[in-house]
N, C-alpha and C positions, 0 to 999 in steps of 0.2 A: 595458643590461639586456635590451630585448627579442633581439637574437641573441643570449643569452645562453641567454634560453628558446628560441628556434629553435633552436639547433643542439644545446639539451638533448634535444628531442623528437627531433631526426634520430638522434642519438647513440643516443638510446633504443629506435631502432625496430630498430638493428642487434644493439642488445643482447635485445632479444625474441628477437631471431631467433637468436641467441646462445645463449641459453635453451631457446629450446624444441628445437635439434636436440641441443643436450650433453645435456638432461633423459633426452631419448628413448633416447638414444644410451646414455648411462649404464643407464637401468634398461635394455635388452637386454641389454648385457655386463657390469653385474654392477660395472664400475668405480667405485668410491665415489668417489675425486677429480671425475670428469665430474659426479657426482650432486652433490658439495658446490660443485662453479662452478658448474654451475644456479644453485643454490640463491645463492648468492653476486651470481651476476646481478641475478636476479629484487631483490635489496636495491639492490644497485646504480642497476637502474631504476626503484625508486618513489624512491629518491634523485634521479634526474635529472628525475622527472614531478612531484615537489616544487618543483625550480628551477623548471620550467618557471611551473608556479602560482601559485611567490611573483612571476615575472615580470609574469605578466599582472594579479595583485593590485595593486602598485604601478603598471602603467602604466593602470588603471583611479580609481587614489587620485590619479594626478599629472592628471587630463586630457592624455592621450596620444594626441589625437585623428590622429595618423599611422596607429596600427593601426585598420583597418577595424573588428574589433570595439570596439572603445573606442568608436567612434563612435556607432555602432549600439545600442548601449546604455547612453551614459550621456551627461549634458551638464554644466555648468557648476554646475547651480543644485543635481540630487541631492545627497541627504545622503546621509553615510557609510553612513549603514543599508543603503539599498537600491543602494550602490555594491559590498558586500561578496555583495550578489544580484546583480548583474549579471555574477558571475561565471559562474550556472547559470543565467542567463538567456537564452541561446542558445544556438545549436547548439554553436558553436567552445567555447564554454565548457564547456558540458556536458559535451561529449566529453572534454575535460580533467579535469575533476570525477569524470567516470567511472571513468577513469583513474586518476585520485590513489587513489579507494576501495577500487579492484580490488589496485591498489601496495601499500597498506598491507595489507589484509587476505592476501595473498601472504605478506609478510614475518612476519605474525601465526602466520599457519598452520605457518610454517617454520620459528619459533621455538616453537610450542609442541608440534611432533612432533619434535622435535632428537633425542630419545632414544628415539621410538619409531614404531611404523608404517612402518619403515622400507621396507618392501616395496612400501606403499602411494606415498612420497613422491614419488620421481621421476617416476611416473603424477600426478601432482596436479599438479607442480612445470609439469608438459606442457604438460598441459590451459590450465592461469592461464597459461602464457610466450603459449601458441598466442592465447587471447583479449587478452591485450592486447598483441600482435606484430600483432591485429586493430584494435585502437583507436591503437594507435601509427601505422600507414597510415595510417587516416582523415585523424588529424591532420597528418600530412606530404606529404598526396597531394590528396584533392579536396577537405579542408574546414581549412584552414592557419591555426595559432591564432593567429599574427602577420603576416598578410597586409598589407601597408601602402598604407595610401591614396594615388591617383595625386595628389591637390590635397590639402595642408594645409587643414583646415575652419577656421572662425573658434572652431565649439562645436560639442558630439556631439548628434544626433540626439535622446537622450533616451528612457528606460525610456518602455515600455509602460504609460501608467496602470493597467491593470489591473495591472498587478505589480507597481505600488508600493501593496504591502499585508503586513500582517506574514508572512500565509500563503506569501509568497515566499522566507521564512528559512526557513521550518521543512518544510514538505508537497515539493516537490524534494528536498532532502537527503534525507528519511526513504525517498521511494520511491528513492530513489536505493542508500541504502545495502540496502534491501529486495534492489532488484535484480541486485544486485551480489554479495550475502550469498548470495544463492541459488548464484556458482557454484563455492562451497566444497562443499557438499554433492553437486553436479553433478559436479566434478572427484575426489571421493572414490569415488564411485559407479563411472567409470568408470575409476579405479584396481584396485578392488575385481575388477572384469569385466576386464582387463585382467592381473590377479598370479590368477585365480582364487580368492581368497580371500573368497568370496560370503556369512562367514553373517552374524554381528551386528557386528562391530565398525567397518566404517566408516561406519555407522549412529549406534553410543553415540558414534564421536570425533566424528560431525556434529552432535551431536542440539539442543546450543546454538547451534552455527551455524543450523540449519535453523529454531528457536524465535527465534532473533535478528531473521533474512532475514523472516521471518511478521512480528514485532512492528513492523517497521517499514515491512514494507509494508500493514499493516493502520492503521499512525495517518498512512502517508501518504496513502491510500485516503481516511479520515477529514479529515482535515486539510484535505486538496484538497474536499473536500465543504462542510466551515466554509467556507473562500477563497470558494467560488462562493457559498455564502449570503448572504456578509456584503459581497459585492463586486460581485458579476455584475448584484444588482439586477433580480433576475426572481421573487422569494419563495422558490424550491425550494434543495435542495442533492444532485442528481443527478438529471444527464437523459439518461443514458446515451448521454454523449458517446461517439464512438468510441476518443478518447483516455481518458475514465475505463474502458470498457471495457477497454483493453488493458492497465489496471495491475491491474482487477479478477480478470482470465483467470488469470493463475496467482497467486494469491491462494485463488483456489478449489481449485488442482490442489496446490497448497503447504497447505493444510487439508488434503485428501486424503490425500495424502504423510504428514504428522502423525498421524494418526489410523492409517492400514496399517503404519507401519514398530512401531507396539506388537506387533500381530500376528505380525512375523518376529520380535521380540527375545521375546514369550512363547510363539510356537508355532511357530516357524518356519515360517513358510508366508509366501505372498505375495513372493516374493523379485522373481520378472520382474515382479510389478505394483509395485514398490516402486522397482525400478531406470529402469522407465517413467516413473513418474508425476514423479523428480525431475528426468529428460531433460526431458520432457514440459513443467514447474514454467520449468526454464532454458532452454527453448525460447523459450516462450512471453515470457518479459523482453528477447528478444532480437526478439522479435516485435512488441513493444510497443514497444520503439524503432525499429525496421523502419516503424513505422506513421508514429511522430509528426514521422520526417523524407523519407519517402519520397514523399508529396504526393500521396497516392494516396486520402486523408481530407482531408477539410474542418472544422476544427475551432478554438476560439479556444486551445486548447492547442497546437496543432503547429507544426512548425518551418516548415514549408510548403516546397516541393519544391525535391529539390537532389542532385545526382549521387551527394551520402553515401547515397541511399535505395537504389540498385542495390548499392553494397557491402554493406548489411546485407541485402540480398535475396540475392547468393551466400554470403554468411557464415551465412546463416539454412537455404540449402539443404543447404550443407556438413556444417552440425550435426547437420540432421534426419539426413541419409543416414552419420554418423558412428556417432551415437550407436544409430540402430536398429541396423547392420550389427556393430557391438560387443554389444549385446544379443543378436541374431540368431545370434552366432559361440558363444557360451555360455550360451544356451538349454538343454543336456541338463545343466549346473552350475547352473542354477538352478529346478532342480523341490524342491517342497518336500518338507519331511520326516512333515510331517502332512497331514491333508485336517480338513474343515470335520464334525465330528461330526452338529450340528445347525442344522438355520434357527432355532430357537429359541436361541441362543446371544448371547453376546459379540462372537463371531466374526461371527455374520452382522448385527448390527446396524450394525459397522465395514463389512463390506462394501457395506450397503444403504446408509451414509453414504458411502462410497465412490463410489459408482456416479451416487447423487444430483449430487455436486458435479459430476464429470465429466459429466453431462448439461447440470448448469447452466453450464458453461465451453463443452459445444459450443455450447450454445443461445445465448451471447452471441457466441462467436464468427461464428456461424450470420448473427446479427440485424448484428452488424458488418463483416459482407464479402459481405451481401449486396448495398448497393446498385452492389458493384464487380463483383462476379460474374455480377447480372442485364445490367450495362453491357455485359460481355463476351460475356455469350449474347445478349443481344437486341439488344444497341443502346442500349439506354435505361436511365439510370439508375433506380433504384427504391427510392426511401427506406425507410427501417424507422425506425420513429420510435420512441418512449418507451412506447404501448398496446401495438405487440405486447411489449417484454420486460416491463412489470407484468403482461400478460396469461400469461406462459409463466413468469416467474421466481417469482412470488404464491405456487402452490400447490410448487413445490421448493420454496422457503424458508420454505415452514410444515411439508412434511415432515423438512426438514433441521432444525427447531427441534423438530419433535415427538421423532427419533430422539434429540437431542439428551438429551431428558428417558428414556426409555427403556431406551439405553443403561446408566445404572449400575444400574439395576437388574433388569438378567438374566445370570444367570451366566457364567463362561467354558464351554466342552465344549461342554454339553446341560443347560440348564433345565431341572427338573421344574414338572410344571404347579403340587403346591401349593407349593413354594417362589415360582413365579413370583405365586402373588394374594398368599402374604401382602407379597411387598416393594410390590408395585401398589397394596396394599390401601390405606393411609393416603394416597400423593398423589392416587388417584382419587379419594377422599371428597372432600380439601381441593379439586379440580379442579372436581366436581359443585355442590360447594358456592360457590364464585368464578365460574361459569359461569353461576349461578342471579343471583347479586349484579349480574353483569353487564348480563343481561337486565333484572333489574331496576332497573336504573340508566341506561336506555335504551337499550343496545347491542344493537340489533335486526340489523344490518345481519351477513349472513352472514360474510365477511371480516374484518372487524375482531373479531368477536366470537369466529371460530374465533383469530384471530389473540391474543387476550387469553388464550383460554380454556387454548392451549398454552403461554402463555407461566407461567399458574398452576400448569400442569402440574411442565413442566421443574424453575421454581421451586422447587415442594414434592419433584420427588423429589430434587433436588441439597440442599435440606436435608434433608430424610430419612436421605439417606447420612452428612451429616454430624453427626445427632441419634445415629445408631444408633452410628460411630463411639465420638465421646464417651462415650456408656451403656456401650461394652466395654470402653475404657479406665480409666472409672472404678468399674466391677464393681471391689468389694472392698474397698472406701476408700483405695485406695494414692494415689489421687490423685482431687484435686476436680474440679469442670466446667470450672472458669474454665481450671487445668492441663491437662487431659486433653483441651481443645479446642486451646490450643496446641502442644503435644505431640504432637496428630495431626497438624494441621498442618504442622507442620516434621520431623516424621519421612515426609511422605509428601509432598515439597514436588511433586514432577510429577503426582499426582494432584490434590490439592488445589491444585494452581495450574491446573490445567485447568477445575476446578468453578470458580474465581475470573474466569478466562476466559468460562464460559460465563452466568456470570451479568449478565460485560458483555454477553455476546452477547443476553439476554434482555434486557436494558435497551435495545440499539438497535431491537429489533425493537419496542419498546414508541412509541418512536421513531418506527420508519418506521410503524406504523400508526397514529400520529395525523392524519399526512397523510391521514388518509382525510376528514377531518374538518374539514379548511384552508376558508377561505372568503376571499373577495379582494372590494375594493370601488376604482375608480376615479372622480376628478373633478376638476373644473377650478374653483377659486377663487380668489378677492378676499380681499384681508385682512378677516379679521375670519368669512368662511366655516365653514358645520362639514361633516365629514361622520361620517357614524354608521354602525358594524359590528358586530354582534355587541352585546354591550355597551356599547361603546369607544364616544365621542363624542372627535374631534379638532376643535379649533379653528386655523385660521393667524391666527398673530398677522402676522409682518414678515418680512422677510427683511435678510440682514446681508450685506454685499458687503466683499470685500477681493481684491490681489494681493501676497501676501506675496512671492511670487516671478515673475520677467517671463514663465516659462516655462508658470502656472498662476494662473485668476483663480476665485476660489471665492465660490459665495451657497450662504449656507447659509438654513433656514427654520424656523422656531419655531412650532411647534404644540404646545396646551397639549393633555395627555393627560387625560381623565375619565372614570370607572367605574363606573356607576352613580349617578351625578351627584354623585360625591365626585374632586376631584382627584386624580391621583398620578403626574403628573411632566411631562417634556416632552419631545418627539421634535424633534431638528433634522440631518431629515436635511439633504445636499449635493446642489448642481448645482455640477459644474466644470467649467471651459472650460480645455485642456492645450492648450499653443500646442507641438507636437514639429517642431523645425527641420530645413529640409531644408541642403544642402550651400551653400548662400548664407546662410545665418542668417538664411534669412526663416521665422516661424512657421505651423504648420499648427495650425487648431484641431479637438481632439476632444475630443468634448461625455465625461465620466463621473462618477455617482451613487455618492454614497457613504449607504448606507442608514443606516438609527436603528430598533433593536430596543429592543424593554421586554419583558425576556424575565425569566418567572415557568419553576416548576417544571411549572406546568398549561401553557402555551400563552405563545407571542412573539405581540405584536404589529410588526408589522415595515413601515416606513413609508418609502418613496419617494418620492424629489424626481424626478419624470421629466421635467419643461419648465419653463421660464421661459415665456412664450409674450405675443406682442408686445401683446394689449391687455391688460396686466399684470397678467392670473392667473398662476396655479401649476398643473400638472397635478400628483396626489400620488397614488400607488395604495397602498391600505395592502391586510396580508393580517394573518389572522390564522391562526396554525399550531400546532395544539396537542402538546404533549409531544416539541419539537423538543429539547429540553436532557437528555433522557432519552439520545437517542444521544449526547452530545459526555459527560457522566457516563459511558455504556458503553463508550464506544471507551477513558477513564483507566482503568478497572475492566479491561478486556482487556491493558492495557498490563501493568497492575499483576500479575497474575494469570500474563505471560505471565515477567516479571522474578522474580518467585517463584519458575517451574518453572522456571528458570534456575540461581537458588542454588545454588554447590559445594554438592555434598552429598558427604563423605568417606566414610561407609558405601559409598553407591554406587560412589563411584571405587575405594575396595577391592576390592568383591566382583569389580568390571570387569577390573582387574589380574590378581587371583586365578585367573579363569577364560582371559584372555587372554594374560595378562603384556604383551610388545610386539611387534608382526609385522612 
């Protein structure tokens, strides 16, 4: 089975390349047959990067400790659970994982433009053969999925405790498809620059890809934030690793993106900043994987340094200077048809959203390659730690929340000033009014309080739009509230699944500003010990030992929880001792914590086992975080919201046809 997937992947790498010169070849001349063998290929290869997958899946279920990676990540005693993760557990796997998503979404795209965009396809067809004729190398050149080991091991190595956690099913996959999703919309784009056929349409045929590519790299974004909460065992849930930076970077240029391409489908305008920003979006994933294997970052997420990092360094250059120099070549094809009427507009609050998030991507990119760039100029590396990006990102992501509320309520063109108070008028009241509540509820503290205070804002004017709505739909009695609110709703599903969206967005922000408010307490006890935080009194009662398995010996520890000197429940977190085997089957032990939250809607208490320690206390650091569950609620609500403006809508698909038919 395993040359089965070796020589799939060899097989494969020929047929990229297969692909992508018929693709190319085809659309020059105009040949359909070259155009439909591409096409034909590209099926052909996620067929073969399928074998390859299922290979490595079973010689990971059998203990196959021959291939290097089997070894490396799994051993005897894992369960199947986190056997089915150690497929994306590593680099070799990854890359194959990568692979398979890019295969299937290829064949996706090519069976759902069968009959149309034809002009567009064999430019798409290109682009996808080219990038994974790039990830096919990888894996048949300097990072080989079936490498075999020179000595037969007695047992594997053994997953990385930290990644035996559920967040290893789900937060991978999701960025994964996020990243992957994005280079539909990238390969459209530079089809589009390529047939010159620059105005809307490979925009509306992306626009669920591009809402897709966002949605999931926005819950892998999240996701990866739970994992580190509930497992890293340090209280926070982002500390602006350079590996969460790099999934955050185009996350922000991919909002951007979303937000500008309204402007070309209602005004036409923005075309070169539209065609940038999703180069730009699919740069930057490529960049992010650039980072986590190139060794060039210090990080508990990276692959840690390996000759794959110089190929995605020339594959990353290649892009840049591709994709600008295609932009660059149809520049006088991309001037728009309108100009910007007024700064009081529609138009300029997208742009002023615009510009924000692209500040906020350089400003982390900035904060994340500085301690390399100082190394280069000076000699010396020079950390950037977690104060300066709260210090630089704070005040964007309270203006990028404030335009947020703003926006729906000023016109497209040119606002006039009294239309603009009377729509202001009702959420500034509701805002003064919640602002005052605030204050009077102790929120003295500048930050938190502007941070609340827009959060009432946005709030009230995203219902506003939705009250005013309702009112016009139900002017006349033809229909009630309870109808006429779902009615708007689903007649106007990409609007109002963007207001659904941004109301997650206001719930995480509600979120990150309870952190201002965390307090933390550490100490060392005896059974029977309290220690007191906040409210909370913890007691340790005992600790309970076991080795359910040879490879992991776990104490766990029972502290009764109390609130005001009423009970209400118990914390037991974990000390674990993972014995990870080297190539003799002798055990290596590393020490890791599995925390215990008691998590309300107000505020988690969150409790660590951090020592055993030899005159037999416990070291225990509890924190307490308030309005932590505010963002894991916002980030379903963004999901939800983001699946809504997804929904076929057939109205829309007609009018689209109507104006376009197929190109």
């Amino acid at each position: 089975m395993n040359e089965i997937g070796e020589y799939s992947l060899l097989i494969g790498l020929g047929v990229s390349v297969y692909a992508t010169v018929v693709s190319f070849w085809g659309a020059k001349t105009g040949a359909r047959q070259m155009i439909k063998s591409a096409e034909y290929a590209m099926a052909a290869l996620f067929m073969l990067v399928s074998i390859s997958s299922l290979a490595l899946v079973v010689a990971l279920y059998s203990n196959d400790f021959s291939i290097e990676y089997v070894y490396s990540y799994t051993n005897r005693d894992l369960g199947w659970f986190y056997r089915l993760t150690a497929f994306w557990a590593g680099q070799k796997g990854s890359l194959l994982f990568w692979s398979w998503i890019l295969g299937f979404f290829s064949v996706w795209v090519v069976l759902q433009n069968a009959n149309k965009n034809r002009a567009l396809m064999p430019y798409v067809v290109f682009i996808l053969a080219v990038t994974q004729a790039f990830f096919m190398l990888l894996m048949n050149v300097p990072s080989p999925v079936f490498e075999r080991m020179t000595v037969l091991p007695p047992d594997g190595h053994g997953l990385n405790p930290m990644l035996q956690n559920p967040g290893m099913v789900f937060h991978p996959p999701a960025l994964y498809l996020g990243y992957v999703g994005f280079a539909i919309p990238f390969a459209f784009a530079m089809a589009a620059l390529f047939t010159g056929h620059l105005g809307d349409v490979w925009i509306r045929t992306t626009r669920r890809w591009t809402i897709f590519s966002w949605l999931f790299l926005t819950l892998g974004n999240l996701l990866g934030a739970n994992w580190a909460y509930v497992e890293l065992g340090w209280g926070g849930y982002w500390a602006w690793d350079p590996v969460e930076n790099a999934s955050f970077m185009p996350w922000l240029t991919g909002t951007a993106f979303l937000h500008s391409v309204m402007i070309q489908e209602k005004k036409d305008m923005l075309k070169t900043w539209n065609v940038s920003l999703i180069s730009l979006t699919f740069i930057l994933t490529i960049f992010g994987t650039f980072l986590t294997r190139s060794g060039l970052i210090s990080s508990v997420h990276s692959f840690g340094e390996s000759t794959v990092g110089t190929y995605f360094g020339v594959f990353l250059i290649v892009t840049i200077l591709f994709s600008t120099g295609v932009i660059a070549w149809r520049l006088p094809l991309l001037k728009s048809a309108n100009s910007m009427d007024s700064i009081l507009s529609r138009e300029a609050s997208f742009m002023f959203n615009n510009l924000m998030l692209i500040g906020a991507a350089f400003a982390v990119f900035w904060g994340t390659m500085f301690p390399m760039i100082s190394e280069l100029v000076k000699g010396e590396k020079i950390t950037v730690g977690p104060p300066f990006f709260n210090q630089v990102m704070t005040p964007i992501g309270l203006g990028l929340l404030l335009l947020t509320g703003i926006c729906p309520l000023i016109a497209w063109r040119k606002a006039t000033l009294s239309n603009t108070e009377k729509n202001f008028l009702i959420p500034l009241i509701i805002t003064v009014t919640g602002s005052m509540m605030l204050w009077g509820f102790g929120v003295r503290e500048l930050t938190p309080w502007a941070s609340f205070t827009i959060c009432v804002f946005v709030t009230s004017a995203i219902l506003t739009e939705i009250v005013k709505g309702v009112m016009a739909r139900s002017a006349g009695g033809k229909e009630n509230y309870v109808s006429a609110f779902f009615n708007l709703m689903w007649k106007n599903k990409r609007r109002y699944g963007g207001y659904i969206i941004h109301i997650g967005v206001i719930m995480t922000f509600v979120g990150f500003t309870g952190s201002w408010y965390n307090q933390d307490k550490e100490a060392n006890l005896f059974p029977g010990g309290k220690i007191a935080i906040k409210d909370y009194v913890l007691t340790y009662y005992k600790n309970d030992y076991s080795k359910p398995k040879d490879t992991v010996e776990e104490t766990v520890a029972t502290l009764l929880i109390e609130k005001g000197g009423k009970k209400i429940g118990y914390a037991q977190p974990e000390h674990n001792m993972y014995h990870m085997k080297n190539m003799n089957g002798e055990g290596m032990p590393q020490p890791a914590s599995e925390v215990s939250i008691y998590s309300t809607m107000v505020e988690d208490l969150y409790v660590i086992y951090a020592a055993l320690n030899e005159d037999g206390s416990a070291t225990f650091k509890v924190h307490v975080n308030p309005l932590v569950k505010w963002l894991w609620i916002g980030s379903l609500m963004m999901a939800a919201g983001s699946l809504f403006s997804m929904w076929p809508d057939k109205r829309e698909k007609k009018r689209f046809e109507a104006l376009h038919g197929s190109v």
